[in-house]
N, CA, C and O atoms as a Tripos MOL2 file, in Angstrom:
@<TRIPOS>MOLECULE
protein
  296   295    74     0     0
PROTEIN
NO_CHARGES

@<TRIPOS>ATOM
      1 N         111.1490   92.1870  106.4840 N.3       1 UNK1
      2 CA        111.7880   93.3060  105.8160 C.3       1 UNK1
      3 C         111.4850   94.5720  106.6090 C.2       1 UNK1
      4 O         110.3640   95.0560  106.4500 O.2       1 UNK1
      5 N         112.4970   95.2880  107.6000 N.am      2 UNK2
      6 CA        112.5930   96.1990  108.2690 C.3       2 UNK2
      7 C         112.6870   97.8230  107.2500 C.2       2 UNK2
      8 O         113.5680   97.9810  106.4050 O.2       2 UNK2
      9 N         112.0030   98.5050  107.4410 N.am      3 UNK3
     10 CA        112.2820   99.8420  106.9500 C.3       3 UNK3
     11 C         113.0770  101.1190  107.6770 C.2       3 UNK3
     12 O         113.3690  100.8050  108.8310 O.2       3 UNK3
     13 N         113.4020  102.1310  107.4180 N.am      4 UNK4
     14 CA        113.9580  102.9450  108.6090 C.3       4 UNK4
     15 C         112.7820  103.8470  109.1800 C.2       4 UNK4
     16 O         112.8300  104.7390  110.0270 O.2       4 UNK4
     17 N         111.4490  103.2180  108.2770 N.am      5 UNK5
     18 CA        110.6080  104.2860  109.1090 C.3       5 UNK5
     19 C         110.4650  103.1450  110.9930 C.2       5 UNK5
     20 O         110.3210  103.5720  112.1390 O.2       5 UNK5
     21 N         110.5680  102.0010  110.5850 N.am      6 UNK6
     22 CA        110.7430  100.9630  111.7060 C.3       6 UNK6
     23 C         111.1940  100.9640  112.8950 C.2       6 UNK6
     24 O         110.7790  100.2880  113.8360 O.2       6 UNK6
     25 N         112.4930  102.1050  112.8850 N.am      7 UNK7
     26 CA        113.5670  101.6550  113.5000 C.3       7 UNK7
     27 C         113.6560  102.4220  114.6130 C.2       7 UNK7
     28 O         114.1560  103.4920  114.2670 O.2       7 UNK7
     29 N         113.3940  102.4180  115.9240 N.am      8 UNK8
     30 CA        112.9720  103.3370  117.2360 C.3       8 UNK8
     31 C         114.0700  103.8670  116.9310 C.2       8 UNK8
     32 O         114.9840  103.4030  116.2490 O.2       8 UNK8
     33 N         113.9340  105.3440  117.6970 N.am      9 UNK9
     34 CA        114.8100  106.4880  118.6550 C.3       9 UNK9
     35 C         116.0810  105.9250  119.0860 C.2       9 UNK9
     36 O         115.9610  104.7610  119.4670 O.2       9 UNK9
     37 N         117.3280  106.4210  119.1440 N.am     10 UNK10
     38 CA        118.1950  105.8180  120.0020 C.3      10 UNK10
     39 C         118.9950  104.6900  119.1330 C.2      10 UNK10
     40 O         120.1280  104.3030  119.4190 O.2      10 UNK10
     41 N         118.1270  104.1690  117.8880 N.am     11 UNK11
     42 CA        118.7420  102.8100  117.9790 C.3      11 UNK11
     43 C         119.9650  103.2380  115.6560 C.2      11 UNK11
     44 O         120.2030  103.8880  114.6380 O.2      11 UNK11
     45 N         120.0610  102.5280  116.2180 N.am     12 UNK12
     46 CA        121.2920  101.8270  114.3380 C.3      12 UNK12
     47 C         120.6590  101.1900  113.6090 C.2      12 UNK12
     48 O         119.9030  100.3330  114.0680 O.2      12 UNK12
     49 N         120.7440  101.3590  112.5290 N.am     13 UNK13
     50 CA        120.7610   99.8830  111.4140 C.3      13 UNK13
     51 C         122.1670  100.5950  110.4380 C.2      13 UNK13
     52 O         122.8760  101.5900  110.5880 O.2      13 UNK13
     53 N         122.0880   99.3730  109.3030 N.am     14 UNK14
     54 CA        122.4180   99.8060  108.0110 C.3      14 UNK14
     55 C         121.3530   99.5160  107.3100 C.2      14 UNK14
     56 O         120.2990   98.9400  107.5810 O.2      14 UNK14
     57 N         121.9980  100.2410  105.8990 N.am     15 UNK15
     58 CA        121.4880  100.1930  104.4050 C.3      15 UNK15
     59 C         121.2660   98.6940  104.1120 C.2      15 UNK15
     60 O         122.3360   98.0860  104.1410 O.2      15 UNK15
     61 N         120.5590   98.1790  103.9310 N.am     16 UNK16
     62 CA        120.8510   96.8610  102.9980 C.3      16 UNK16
     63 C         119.8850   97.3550  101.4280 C.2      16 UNK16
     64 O         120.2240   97.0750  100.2780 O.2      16 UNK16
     65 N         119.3100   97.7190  101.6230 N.am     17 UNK17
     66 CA        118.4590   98.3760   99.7760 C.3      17 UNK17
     67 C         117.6060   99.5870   99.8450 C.2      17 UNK17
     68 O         117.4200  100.1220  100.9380 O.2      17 UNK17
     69 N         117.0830  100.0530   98.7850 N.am     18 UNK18
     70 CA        116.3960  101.5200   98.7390 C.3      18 UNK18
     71 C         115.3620  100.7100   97.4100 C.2      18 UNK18
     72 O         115.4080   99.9140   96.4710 O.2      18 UNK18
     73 N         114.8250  101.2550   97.8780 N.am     19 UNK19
     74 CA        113.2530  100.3540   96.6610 C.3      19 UNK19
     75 C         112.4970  101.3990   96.2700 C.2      19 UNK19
     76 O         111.3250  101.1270   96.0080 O.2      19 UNK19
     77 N         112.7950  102.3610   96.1750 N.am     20 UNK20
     78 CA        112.1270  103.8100   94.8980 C.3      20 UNK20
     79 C         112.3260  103.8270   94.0010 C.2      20 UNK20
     80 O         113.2510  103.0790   93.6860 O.2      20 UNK20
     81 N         111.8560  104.4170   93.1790 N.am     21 UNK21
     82 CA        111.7240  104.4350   91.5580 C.3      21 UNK21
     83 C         112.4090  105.7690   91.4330 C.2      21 UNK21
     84 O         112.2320  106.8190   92.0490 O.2      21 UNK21
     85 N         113.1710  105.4700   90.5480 N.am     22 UNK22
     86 CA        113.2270  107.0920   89.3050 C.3      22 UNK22
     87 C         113.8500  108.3370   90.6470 C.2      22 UNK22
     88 O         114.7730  108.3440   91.4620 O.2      22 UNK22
     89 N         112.8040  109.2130   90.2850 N.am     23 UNK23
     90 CA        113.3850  110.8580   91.0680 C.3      23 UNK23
     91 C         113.6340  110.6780   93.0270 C.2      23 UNK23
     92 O         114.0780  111.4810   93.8480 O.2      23 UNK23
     93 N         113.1030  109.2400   93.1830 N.am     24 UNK24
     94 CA        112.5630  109.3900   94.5680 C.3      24 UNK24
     95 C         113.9440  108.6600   95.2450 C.2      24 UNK24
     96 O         114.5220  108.9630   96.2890 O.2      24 UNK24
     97 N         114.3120  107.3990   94.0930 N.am     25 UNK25
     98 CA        115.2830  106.7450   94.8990 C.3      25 UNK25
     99 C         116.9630  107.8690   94.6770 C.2      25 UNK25
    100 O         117.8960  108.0980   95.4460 O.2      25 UNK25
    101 N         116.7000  108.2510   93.4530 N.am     26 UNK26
    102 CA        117.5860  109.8290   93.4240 C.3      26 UNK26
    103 C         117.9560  110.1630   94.5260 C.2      26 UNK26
    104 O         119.0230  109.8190   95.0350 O.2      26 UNK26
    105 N         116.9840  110.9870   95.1080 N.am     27 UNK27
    106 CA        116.6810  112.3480   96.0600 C.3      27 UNK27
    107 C         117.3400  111.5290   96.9320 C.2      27 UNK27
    108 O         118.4790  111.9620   97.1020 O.2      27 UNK27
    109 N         117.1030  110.4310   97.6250 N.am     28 UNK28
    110 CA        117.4500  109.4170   98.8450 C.3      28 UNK28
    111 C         118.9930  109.2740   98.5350 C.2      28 UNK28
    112 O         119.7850  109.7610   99.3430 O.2      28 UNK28
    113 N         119.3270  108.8140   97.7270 N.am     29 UNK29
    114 CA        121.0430  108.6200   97.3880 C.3      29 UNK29
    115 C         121.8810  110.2970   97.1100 C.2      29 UNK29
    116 O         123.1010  110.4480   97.1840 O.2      29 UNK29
    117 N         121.0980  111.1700   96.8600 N.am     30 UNK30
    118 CA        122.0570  112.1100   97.1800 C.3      30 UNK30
    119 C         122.1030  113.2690   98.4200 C.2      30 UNK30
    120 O         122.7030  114.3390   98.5260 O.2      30 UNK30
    121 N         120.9190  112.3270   99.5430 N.am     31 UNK31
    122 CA        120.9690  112.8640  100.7530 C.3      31 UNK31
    123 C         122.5540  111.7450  101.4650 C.2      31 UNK31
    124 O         123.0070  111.7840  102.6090 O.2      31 UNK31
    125 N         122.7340  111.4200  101.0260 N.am     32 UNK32
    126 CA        123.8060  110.2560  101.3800 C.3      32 UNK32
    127 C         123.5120  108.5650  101.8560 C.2      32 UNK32
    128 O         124.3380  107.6910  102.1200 O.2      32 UNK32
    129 N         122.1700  108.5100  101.8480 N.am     33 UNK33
    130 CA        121.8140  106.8740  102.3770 C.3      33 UNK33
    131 C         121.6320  105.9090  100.7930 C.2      33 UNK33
    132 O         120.7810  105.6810   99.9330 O.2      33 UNK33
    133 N         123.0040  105.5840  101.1190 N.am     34 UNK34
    134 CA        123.1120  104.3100  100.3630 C.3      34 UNK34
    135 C         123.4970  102.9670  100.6340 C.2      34 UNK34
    136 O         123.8970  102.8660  101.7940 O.2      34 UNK34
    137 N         123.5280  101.8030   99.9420 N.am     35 UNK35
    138 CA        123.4250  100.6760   99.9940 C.3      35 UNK35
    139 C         124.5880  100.6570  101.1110 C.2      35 UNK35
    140 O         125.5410  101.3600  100.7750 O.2      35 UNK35
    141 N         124.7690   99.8850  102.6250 N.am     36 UNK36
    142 CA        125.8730   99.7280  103.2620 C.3      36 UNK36
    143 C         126.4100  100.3610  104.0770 C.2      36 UNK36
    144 O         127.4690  100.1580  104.6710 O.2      36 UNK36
    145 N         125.0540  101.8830  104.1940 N.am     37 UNK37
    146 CA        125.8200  103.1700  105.3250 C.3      37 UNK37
    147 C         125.1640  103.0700  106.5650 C.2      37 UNK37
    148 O         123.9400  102.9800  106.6540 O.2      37 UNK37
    149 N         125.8160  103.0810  107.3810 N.am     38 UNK38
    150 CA        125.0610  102.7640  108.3340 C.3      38 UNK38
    151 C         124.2390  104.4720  108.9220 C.2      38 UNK38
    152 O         124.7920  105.5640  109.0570 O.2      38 UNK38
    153 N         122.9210  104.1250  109.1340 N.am     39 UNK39
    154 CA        122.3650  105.2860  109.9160 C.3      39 UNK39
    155 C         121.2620  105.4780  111.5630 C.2      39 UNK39
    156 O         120.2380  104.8760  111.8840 O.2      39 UNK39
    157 N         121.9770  106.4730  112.2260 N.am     40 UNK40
    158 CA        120.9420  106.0130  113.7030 C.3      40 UNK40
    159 C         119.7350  107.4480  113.3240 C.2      40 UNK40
    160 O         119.7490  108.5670  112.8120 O.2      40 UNK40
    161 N         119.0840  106.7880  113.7730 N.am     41 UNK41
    162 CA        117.6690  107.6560  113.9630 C.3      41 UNK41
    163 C         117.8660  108.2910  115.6600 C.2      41 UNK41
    164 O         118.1720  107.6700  116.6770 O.2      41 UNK41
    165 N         117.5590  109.7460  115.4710 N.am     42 UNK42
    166 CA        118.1950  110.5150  116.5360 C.3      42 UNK42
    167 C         116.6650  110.9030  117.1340 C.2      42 UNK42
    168 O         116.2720  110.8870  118.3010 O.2      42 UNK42
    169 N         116.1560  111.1560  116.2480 N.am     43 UNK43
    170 CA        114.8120  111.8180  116.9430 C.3      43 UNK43
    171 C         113.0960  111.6710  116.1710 C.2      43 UNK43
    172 O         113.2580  111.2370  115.0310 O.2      43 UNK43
    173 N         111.9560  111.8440  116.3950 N.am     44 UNK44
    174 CA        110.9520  111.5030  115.4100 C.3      44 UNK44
    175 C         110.0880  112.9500  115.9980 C.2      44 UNK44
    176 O         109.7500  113.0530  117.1780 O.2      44 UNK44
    177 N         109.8800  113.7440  115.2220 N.am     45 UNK45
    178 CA        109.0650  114.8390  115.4030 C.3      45 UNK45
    179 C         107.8020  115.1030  115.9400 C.2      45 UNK45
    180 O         107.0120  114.9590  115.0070 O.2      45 UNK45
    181 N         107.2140  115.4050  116.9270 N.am     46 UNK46
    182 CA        106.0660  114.9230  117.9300 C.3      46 UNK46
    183 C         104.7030  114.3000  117.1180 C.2      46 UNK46
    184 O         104.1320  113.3060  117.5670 O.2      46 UNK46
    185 N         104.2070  115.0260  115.7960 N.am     47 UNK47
    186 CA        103.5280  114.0210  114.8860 C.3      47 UNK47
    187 C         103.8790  113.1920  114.5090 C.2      47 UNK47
    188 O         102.9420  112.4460  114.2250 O.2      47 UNK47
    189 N         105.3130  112.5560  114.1680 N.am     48 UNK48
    190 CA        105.6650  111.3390  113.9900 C.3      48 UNK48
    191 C         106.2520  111.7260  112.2910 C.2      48 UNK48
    192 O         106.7390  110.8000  111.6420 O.2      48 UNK48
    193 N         106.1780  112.8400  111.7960 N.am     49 UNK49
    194 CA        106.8010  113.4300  110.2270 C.3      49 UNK49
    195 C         107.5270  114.8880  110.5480 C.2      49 UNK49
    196 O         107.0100  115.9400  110.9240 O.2      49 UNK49
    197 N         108.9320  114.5650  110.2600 N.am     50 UNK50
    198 CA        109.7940  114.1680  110.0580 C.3      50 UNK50
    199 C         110.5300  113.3380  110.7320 C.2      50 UNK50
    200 O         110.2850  113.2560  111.9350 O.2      50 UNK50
    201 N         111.5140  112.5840  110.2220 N.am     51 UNK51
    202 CA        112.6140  111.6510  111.2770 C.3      51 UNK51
    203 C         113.9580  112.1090  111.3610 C.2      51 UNK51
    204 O         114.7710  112.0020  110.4430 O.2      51 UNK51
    205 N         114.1260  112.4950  112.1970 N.am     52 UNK52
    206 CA        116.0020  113.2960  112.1160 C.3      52 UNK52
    207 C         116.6100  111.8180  112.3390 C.2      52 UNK52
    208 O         116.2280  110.9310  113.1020 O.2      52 UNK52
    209 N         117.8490  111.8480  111.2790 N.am     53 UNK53
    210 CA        118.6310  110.5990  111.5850 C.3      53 UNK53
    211 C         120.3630  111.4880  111.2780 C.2      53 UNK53
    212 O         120.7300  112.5470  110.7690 O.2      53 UNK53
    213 N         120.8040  110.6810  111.7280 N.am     54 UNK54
    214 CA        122.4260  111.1820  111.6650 C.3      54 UNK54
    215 C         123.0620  109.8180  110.2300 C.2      54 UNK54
    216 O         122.8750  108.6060  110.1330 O.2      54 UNK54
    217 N         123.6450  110.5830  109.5630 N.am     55 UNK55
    218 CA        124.2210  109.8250  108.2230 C.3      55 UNK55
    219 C         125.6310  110.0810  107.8870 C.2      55 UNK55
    220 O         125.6870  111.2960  107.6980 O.2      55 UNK55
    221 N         126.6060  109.6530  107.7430 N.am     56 UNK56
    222 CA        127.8720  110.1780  107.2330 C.3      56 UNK56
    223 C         128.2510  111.1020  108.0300 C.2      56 UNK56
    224 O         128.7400  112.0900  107.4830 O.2      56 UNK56
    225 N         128.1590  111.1050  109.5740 N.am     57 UNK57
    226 CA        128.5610  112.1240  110.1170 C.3      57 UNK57
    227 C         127.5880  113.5010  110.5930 C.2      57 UNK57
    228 O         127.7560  114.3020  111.5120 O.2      57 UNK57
    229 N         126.6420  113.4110  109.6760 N.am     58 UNK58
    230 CA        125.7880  114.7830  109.3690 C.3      58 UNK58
    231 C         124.7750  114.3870  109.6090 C.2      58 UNK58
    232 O         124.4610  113.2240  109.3540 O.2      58 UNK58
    233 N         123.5130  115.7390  110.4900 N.am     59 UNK59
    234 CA        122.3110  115.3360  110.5100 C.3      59 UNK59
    235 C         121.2060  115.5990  109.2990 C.2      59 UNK59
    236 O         121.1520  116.5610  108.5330 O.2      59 UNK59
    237 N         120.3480  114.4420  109.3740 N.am     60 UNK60
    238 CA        119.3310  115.2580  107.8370 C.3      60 UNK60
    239 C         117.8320  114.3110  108.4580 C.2      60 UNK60
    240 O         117.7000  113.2050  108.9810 O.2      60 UNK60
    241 N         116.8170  115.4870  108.0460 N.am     61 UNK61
    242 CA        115.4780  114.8430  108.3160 C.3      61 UNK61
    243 C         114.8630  114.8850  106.6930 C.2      61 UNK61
    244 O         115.0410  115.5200  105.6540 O.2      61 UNK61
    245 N         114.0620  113.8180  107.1930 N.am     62 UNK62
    246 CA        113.3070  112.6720  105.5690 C.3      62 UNK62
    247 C         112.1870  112.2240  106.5650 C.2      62 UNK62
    248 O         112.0640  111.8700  107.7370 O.2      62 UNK62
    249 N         111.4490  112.4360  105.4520 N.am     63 UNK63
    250 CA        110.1200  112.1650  105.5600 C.3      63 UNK63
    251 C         109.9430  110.7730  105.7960 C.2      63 UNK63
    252 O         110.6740  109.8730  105.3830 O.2      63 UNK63
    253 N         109.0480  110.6780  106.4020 N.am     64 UNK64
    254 CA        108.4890  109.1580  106.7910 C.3      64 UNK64
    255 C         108.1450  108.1240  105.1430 C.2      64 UNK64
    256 O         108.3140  106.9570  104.7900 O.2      64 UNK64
    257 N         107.6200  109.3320  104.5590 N.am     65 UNK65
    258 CA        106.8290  108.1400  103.2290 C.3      65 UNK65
    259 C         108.3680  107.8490  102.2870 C.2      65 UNK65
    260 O         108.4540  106.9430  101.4590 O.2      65 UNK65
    261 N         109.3850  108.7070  102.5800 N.am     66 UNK66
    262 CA        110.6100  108.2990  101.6810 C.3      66 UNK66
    263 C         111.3220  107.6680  102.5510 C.2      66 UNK66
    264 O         112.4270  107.3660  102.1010 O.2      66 UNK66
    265 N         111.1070  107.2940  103.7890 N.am     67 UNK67
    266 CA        112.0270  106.0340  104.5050 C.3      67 UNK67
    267 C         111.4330  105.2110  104.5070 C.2      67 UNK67
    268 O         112.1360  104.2110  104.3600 O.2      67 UNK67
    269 N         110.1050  104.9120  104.6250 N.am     68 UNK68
    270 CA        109.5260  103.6610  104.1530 C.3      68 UNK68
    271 C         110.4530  102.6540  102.7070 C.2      68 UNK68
    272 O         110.4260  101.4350  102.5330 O.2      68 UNK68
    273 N         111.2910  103.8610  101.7650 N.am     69 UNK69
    274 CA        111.8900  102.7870  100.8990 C.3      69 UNK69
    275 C         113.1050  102.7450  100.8050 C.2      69 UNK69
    276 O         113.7890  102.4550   99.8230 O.2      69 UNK69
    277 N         113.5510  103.1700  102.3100 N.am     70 UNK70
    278 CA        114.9040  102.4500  102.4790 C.3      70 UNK70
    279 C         114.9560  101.0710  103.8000 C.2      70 UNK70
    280 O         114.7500  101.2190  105.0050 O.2      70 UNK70
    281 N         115.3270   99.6780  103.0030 N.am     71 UNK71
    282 CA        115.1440   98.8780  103.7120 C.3      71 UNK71
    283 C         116.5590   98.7260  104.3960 C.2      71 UNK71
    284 O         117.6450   98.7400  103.8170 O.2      71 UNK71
    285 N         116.3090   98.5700  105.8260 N.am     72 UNK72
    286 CA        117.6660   98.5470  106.6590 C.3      72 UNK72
    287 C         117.5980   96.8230  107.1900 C.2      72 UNK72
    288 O         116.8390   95.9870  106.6990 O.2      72 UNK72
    289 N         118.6980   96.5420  108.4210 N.am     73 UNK73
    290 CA        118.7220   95.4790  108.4950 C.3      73 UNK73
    291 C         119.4460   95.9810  110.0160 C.2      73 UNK73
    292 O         120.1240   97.0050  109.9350 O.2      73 UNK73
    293 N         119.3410   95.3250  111.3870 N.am     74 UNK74
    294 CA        119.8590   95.7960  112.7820 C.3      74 UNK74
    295 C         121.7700   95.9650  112.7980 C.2      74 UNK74
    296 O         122.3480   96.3280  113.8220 O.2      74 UNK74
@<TRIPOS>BOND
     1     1     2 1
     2     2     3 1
     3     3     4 2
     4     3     5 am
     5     5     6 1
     6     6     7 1
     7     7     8 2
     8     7     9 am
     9     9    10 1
    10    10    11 1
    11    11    12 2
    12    11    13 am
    13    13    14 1
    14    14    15 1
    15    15    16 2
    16    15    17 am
    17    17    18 1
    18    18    19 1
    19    19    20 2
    20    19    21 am
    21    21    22 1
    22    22    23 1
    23    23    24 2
    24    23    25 am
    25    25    26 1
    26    26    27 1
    27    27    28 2
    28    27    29 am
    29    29    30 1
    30    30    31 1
    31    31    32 2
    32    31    33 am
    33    33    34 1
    34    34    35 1
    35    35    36 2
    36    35    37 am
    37    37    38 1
    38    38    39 1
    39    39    40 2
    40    39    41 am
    41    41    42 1
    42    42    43 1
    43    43    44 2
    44    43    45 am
    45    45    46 1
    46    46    47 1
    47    47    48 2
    48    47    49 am
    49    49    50 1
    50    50    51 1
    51    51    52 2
    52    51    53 am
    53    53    54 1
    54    54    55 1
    55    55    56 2
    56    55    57 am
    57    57    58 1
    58    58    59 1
    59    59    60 2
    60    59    61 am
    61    61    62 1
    62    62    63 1
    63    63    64 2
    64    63    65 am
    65    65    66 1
    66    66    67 1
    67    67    68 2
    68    67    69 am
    69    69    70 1
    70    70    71 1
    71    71    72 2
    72    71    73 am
    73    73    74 1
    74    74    75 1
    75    75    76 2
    76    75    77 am
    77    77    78 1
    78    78    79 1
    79    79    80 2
    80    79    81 am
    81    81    82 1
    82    82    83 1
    83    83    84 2
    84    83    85 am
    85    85    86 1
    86    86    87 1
    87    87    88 2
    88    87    89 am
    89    89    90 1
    90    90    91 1
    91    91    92 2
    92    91    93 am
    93    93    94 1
    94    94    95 1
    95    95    96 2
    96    95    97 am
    97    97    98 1
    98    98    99 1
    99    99   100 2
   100    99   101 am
   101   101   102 1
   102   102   103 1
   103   103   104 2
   104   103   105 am
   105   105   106 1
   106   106   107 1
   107   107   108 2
   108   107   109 am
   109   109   110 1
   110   110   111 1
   111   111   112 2
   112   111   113 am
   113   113   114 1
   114   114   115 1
   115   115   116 2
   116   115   117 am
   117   117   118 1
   118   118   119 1
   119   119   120 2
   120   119   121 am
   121   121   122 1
   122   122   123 1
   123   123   124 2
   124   123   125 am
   125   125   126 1
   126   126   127 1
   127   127   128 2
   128   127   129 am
   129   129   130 1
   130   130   131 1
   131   131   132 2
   132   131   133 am
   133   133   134 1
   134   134   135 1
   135   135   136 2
   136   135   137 am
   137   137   138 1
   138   138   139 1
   139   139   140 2
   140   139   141 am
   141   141   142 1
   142   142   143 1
   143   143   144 2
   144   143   145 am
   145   145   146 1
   146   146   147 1
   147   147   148 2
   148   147   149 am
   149   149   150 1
   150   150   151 1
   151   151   152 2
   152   151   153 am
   153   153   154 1
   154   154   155 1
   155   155   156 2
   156   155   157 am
   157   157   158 1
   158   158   159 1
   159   159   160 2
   160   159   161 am
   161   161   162 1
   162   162   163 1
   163   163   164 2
   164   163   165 am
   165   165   166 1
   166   166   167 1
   167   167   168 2
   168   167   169 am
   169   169   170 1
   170   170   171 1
   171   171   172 2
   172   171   173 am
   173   173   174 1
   174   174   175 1
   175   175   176 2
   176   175   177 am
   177   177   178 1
   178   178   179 1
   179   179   180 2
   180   179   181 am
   181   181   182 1
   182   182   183 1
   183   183   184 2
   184   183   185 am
   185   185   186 1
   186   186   187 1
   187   187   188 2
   188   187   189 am
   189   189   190 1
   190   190   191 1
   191   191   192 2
   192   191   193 am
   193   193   194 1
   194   194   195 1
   195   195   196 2
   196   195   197 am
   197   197   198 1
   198   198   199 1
   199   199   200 2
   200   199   201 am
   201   201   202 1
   202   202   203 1
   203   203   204 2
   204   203   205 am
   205   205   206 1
   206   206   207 1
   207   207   208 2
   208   207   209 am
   209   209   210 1
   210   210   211 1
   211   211   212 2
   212   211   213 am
   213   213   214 1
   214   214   215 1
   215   215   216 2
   216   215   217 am
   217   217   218 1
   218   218   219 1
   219   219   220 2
   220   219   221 am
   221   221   222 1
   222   222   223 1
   223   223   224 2
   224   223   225 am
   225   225   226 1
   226   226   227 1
   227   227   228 2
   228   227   229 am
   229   229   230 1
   230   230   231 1
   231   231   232 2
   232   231   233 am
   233   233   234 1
   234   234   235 1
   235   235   236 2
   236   235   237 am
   237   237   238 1
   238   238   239 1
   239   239   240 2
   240   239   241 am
   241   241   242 1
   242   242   243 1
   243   243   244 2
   244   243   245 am
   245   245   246 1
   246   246   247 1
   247   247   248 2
   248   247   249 am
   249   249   250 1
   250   250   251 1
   251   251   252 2
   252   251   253 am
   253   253   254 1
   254   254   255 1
   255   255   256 2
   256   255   257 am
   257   257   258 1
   258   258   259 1
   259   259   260 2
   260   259   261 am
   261   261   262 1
   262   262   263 1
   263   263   264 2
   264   263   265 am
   265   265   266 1
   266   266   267 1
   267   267   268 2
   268   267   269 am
   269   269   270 1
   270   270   271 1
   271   271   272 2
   272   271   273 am
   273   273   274 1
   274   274   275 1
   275   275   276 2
   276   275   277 am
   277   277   278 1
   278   278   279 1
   279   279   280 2
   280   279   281 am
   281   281   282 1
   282   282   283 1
   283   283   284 2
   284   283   285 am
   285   285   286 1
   286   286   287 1
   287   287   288 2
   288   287   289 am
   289   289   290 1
   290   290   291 1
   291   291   292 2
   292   291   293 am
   293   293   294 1
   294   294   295 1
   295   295   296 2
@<TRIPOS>SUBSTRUCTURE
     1 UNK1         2 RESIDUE 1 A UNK
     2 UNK2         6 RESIDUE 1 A UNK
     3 UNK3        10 RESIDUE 1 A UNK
     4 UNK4        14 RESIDUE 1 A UNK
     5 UNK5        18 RESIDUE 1 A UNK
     6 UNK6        22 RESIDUE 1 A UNK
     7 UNK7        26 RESIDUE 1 A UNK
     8 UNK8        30 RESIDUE 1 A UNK
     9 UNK9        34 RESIDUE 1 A UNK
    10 UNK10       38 RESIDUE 1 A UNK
    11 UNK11       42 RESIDUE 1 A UNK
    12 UNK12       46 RESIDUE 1 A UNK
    13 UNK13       50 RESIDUE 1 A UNK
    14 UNK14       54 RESIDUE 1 A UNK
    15 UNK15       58 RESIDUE 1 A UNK
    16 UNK16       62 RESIDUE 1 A UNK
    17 UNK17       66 RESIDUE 1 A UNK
    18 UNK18       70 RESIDUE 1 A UNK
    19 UNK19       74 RESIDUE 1 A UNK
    20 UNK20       78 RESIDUE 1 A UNK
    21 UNK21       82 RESIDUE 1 A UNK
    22 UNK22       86 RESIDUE 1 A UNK
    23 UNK23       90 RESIDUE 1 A UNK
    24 UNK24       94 RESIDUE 1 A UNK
    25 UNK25       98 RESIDUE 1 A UNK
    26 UNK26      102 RESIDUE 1 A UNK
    27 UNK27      106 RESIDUE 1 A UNK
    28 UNK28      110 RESIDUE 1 A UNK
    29 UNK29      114 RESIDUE 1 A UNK
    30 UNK30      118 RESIDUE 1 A UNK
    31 UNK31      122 RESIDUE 1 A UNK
    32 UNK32      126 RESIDUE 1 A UNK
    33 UNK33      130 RESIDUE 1 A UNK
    34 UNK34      134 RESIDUE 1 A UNK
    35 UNK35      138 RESIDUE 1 A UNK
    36 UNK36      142 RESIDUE 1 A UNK
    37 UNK37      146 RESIDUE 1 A UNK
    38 UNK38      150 RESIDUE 1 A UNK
    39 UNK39      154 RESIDUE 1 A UNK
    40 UNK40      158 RESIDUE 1 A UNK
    41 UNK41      162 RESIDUE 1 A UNK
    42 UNK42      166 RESIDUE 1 A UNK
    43 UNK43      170 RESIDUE 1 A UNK
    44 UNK44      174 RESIDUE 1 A UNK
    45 UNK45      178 RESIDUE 1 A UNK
    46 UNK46      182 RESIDUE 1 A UNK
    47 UNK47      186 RESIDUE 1 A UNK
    48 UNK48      190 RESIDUE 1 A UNK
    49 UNK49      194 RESIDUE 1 A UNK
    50 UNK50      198 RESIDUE 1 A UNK
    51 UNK51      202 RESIDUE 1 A UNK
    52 UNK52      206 RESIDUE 1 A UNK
    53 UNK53      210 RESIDUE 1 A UNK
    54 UNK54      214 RESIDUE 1 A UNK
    55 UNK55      218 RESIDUE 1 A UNK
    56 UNK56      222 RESIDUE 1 A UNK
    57 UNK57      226 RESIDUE 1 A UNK
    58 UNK58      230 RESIDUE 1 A UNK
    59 UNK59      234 RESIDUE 1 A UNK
    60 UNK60      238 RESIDUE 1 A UNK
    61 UNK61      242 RESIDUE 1 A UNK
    62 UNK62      246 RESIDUE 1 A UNK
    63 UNK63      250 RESIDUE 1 A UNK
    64 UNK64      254 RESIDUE 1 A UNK
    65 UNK65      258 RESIDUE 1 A UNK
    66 UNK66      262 RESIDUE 1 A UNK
    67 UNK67      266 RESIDUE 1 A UNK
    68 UNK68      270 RESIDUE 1 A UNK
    69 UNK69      274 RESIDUE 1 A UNK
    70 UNK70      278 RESIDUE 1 A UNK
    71 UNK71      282 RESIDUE 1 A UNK
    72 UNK72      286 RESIDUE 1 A UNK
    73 UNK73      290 RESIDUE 1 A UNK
    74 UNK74      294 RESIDUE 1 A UNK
């Protein structure tokens, strides 16, 4: 089970599930990553928090501990 905190620089997955509870899996679905979207991870911030990824066209950075519960798939 791959996460998007997983997923190197450069590279794709999709959505296959989001495994948060309550306010957290919220916040994640109305940044736009939902079940089936595909998203590339563009960049990882020299500490390694935040992750810029490109989604629906648009860029958005998310924290490492809230991509840990989106599970992707290559």
């Amino acid at each position: 089970m791959k996460t998007l905190r997983d997923i190197p620089v450069g590279s794709s997955a999709t959505v296959t599930k989001l495994s948060g509870q309550g306010a957290l899996k919220r916040r994640i679905m109305d940044m736009g990553i939902t079940k089936g979207v595909s998203v590339h991870v563009d960049k990882v911030a020299p500490l390694g928090d935040p992750i810029q990824v490109t989604v629906r066209g648009y860029e958005l950075s998310i924290r490492k501990s809230e991509a840990e519960n989106v599970i992707v798939e290559d």
